[in-house]
C-alpha positions in Angstrom: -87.4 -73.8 143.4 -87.1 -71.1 141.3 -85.2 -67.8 142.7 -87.8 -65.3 141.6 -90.6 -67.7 143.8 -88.9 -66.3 147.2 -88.4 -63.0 145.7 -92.0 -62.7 144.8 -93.5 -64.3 147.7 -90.6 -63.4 150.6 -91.8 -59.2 151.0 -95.6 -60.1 152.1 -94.0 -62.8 154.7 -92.2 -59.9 155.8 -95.0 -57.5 156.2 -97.4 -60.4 157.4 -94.9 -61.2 160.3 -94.2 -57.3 161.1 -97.7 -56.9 161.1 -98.5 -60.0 163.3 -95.8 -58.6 166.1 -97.8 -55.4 165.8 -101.3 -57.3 166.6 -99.4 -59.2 169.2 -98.4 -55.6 171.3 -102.1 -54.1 171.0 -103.5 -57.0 171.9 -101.2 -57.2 175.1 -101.7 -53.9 175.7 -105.8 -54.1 175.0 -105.4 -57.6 177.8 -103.7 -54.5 180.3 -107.4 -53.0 180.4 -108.8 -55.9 181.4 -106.7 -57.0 184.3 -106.9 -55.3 187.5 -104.9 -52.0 188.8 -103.1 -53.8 191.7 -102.3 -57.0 189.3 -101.4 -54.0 186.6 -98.7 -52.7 189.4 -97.5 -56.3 189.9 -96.5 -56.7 186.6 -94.9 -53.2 186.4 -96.9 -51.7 184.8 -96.4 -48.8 186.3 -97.3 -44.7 185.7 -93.9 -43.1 185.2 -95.3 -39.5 184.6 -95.2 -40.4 180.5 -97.8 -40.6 177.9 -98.1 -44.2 178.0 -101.2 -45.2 175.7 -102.2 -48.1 177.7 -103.3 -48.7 180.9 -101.3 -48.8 183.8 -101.4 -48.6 187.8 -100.7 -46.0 190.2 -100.4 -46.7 194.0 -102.4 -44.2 196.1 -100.2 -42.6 198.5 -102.4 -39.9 199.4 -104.9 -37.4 198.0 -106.5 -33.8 198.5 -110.4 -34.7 199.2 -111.5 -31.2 197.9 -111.8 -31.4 194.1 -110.8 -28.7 191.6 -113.9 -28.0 189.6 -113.1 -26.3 186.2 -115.6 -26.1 183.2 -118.4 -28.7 184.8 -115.4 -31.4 185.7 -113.9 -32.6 189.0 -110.4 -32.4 189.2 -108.6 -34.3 192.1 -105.3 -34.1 193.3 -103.6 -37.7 193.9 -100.4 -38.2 194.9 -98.4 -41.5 194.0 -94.8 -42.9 194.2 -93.8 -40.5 191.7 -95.5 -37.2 192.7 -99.1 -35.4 192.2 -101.2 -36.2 189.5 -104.0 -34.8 188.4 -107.6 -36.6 188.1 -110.2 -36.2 185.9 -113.2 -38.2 188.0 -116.7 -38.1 189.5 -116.9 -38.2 193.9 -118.5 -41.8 193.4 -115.4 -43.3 190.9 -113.2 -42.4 193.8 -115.4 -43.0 196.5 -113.0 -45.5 198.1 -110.3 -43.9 197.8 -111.7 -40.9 199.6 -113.4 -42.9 202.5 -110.1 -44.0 203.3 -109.1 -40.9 203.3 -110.9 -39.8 205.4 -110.5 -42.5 207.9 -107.4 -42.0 207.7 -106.8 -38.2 208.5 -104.1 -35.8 207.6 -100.8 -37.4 208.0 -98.6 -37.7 205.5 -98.5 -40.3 202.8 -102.0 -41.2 205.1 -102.5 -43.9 202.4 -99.6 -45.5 201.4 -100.4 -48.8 203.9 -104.2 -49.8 202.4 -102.3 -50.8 199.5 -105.0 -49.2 197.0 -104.2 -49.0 193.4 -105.8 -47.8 190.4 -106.2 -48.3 186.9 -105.6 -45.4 184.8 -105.5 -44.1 180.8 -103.2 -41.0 180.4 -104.5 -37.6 179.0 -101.6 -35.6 177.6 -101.2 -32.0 177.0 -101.5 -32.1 173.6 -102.4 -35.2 171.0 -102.1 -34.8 166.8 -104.9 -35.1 164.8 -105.7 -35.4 161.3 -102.6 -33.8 158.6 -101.1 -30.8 160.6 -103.7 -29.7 163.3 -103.1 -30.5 167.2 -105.6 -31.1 169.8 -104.7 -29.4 172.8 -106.4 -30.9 176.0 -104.7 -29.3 178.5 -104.9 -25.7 177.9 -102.1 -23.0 179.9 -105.0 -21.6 181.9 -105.9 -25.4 183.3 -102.4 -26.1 184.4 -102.4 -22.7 185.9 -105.2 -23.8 188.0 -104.2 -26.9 188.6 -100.5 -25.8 190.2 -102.4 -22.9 192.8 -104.9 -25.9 193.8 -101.4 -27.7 194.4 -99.7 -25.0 196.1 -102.8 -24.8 198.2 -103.7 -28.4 198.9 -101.8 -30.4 201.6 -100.1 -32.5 199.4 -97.7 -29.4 198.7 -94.1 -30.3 199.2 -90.9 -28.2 198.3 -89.5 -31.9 197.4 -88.6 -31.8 194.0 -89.4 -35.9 193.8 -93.0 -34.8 194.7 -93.9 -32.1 192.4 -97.1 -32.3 190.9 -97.5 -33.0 187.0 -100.1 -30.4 185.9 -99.4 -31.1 182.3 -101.5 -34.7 182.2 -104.8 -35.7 182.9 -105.3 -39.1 184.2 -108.7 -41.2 184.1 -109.9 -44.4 184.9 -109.6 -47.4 182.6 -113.8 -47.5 182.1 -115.6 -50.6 180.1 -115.5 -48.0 177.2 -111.9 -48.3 177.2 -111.5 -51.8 177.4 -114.0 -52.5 174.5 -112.3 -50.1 172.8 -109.3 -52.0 173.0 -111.2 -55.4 172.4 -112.3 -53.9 168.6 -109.1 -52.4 167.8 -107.3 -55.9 168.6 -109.9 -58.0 166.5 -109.2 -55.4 163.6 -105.8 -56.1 163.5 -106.1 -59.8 163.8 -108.6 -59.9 160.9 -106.0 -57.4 159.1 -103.3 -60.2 159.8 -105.5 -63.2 158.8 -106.6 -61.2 155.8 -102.9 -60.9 154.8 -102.0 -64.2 155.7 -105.1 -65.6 153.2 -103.8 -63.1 150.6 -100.3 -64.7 150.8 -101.5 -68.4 150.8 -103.2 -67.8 148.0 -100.5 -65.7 146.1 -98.2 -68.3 146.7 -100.4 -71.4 145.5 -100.7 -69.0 141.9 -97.2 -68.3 141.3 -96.4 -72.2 142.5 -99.2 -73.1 139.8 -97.7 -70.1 136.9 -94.0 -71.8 137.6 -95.3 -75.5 136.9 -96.8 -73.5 134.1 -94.0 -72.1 132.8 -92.0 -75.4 133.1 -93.9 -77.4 131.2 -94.0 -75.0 128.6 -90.0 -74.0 128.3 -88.8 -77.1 130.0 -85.8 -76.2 128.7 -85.3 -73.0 130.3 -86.5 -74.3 133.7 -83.1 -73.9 135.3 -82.2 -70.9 133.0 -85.0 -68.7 132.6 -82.9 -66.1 132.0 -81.6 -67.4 128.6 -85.2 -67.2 127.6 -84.9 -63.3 127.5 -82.1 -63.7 124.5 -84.3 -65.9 122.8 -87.6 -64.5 123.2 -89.3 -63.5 119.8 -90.6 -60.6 121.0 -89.1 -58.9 124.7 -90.4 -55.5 126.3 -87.8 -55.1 129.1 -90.3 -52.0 130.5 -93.2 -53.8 130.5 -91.4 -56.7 131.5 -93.0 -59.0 129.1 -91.8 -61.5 126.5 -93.6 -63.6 124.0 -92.2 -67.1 123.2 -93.9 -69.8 120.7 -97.2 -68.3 121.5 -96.9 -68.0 125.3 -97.1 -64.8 126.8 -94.5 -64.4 130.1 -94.6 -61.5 132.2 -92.0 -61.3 135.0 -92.6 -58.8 136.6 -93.5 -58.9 140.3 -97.1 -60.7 139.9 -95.9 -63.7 137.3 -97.9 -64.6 135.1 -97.6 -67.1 132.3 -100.4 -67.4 129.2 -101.2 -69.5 126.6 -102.0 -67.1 123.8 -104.1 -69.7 122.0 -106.5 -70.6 125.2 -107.7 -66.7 124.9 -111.0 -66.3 123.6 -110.5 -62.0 123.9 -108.6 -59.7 125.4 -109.1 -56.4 127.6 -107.3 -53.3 128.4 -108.6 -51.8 131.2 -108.2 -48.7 132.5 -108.6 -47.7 136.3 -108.3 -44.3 137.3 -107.3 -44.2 141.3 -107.6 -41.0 143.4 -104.0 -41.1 144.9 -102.1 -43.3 142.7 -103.0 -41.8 139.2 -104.0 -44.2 136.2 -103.4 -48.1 136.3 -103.7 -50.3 133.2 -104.5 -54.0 133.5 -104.1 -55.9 130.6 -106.8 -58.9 130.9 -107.0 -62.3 128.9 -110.1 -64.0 129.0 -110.8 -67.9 128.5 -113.9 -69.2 127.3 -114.9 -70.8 130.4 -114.8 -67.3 131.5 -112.2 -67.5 133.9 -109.3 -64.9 132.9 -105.5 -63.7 134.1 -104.9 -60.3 134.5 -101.5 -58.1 133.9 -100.9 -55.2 135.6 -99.0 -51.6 134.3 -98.6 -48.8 135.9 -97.1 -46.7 133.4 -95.4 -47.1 130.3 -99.0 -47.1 128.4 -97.8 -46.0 124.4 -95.4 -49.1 124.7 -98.3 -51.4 125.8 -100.5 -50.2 123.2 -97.5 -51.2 121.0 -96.7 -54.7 122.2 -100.9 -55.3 121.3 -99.8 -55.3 118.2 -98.2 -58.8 119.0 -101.9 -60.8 119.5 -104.2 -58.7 117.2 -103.9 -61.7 114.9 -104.7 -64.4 117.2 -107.0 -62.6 119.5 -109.6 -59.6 119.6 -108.8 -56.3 121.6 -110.6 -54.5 122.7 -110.6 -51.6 125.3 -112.7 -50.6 128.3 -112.4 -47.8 130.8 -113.6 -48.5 133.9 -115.6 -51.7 132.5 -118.2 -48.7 130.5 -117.2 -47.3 127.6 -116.1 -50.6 125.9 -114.6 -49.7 122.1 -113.1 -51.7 119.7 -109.3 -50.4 118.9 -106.1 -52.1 116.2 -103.5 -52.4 118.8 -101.0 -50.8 116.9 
């Protein structure tokens, strides 16, 4: 196998296995929403007062029955094994949680034995959004409130280990969530398959454009290198060479054409919005099929290595496939 084959085809493995180990950890963490808080805090996934993205279990110790209401919302203050957190819910999404309560009175920690557990996405204080700008969703004046509800409510301890957290917002994992999570896994997977298709097929056509080139320069087969030094005509910018009538280009996409199979050739300009002008240099058979070279700079020296197949072919030059006009090559 050629050297330049793994060097070609090697860097999209790369990025197809990174970007399969990427799919595998939102999809693991999209099956967390889907399994259940107490199976959640069984497998450790756990709420350690972070901004985990995922969803993960907290154990109900306790929890003041008398809601904070700011702006239209409920606010309820639950204490776990790691101190007070605030909730963000409706009367009816913690209605067990608050009959046991009140079954269970006012001692302390009234709840830690029913063993209840819930399933929770994280709010933090602040999350970026688009460029430079930062969404705040817990403002100064809410975490005021929410440390004199605290200092107030009788989950209040001087313990440092049960401090409330007023700077996060918890939830509940809702269907939205997990759906959410459902979409964004089959994304990536049909991102990874996509790549993995791309790279099956790039390999097959560089496998085919090496046969190619070995039955054309058998000689050079084990020494394409040599081929540079006796190339009629070498561009080491463009990367291209011309050899007995067979165009090589080596550059990263390799590409190898018979010069006398081309019925007409294209440059083709494409302007892009981020990645300024690219230049594809296309060969077309007369079956209609065609190869394509691509430049990205280096445009007067491409215009000058035309001047190679004016005789054998015609040129011609199209900007954005419109505008099609006839030019020398020279």
């Amino acid at each position: 196998m050629h050297k330049g084959f793994g060097r070609r085809t090697g860097p999209i493995w790369v990025v197809v296995a990174i970007m399969a180990v990427v799919m595998v950890i939102i999809a693991r963490a999209g099956f967390k929403s889907f399994q259940s808080a107490e199976d959640l805090y069984k497998a450790n996934e756990v709420y350690y007062v972070n901004d985990k993205g995922s969803s993960v279990a907290v154990k109900v110790m306790d929890i003041d029955p008398e809601p904070l209401v700011l702006n239209g919302h409920n606010y309820y203050l639950v204490k776990h094994e790691r101190g007070v957190a605030v909730f963000e819910a409706k009367s009816d999404e913690l209605k067990t949680v608050l009959e046991a309560k009140k079954a269970a009175g006012n001692a302390e920690n009234a709840l830690e034995g029913d063993n209840l557990y819930l399933s929770v996405r994280v709010t933090p204080e602040q999350r970026k959004g688009k460029g430079s700008n930062v969404k705040v969703n817990v403002t100064p004046e809410m975490k005021e409130a929410f440390y004199k509800k605290y200092k107030v409510s009788p989950l209040y301890s001087e313990n440092a280990k049960t401090k409330i957290d007023e700077s996060r917002i918890l939830k509940l994992t809702t269907s939205q969530d997990r759906w959410g999570d459902s979409a964004f896994t089959f994304v990536m997977l049909a991102i990874v398959l996509g790549l993995i298709g791309f790279q099956i097929y790039q390999t097959r056509r560089l496998k085919a454009q090496y046969a190619r080139f070995d039955a054309y320069f058998p000689d050079y087969a084990n020494n394409m290198k040599q081929l540079l030094d006796d190339a009629e005509y070498v561009d080491p910018k463009l990367k291209i060479l011309v050899m007995e009538g067979i165009l090589v280009s080596y550059d990263i996409n390799f590409t190898v054409i018979d010069l006398s199979e081309v019925s007409k050739a294209y440059l083709v300009f494409e302007n892009r919005r981020k990645g300024g002008m690219r230049v594809h240099l296309r060969f077309e058979y007369a079956n209609k099929k065609y190869d394509s070279i691509l430049f990205r700079r280096q445009l007067l020296r491409l215009k000058r290595a035309c001047g190679i197949f004016k005789r054998r072919i015609q040129l011609r030059i199209e900007s954005g496939f419109l505008d099609s006009r006839i030019i020398n090559g020279e």
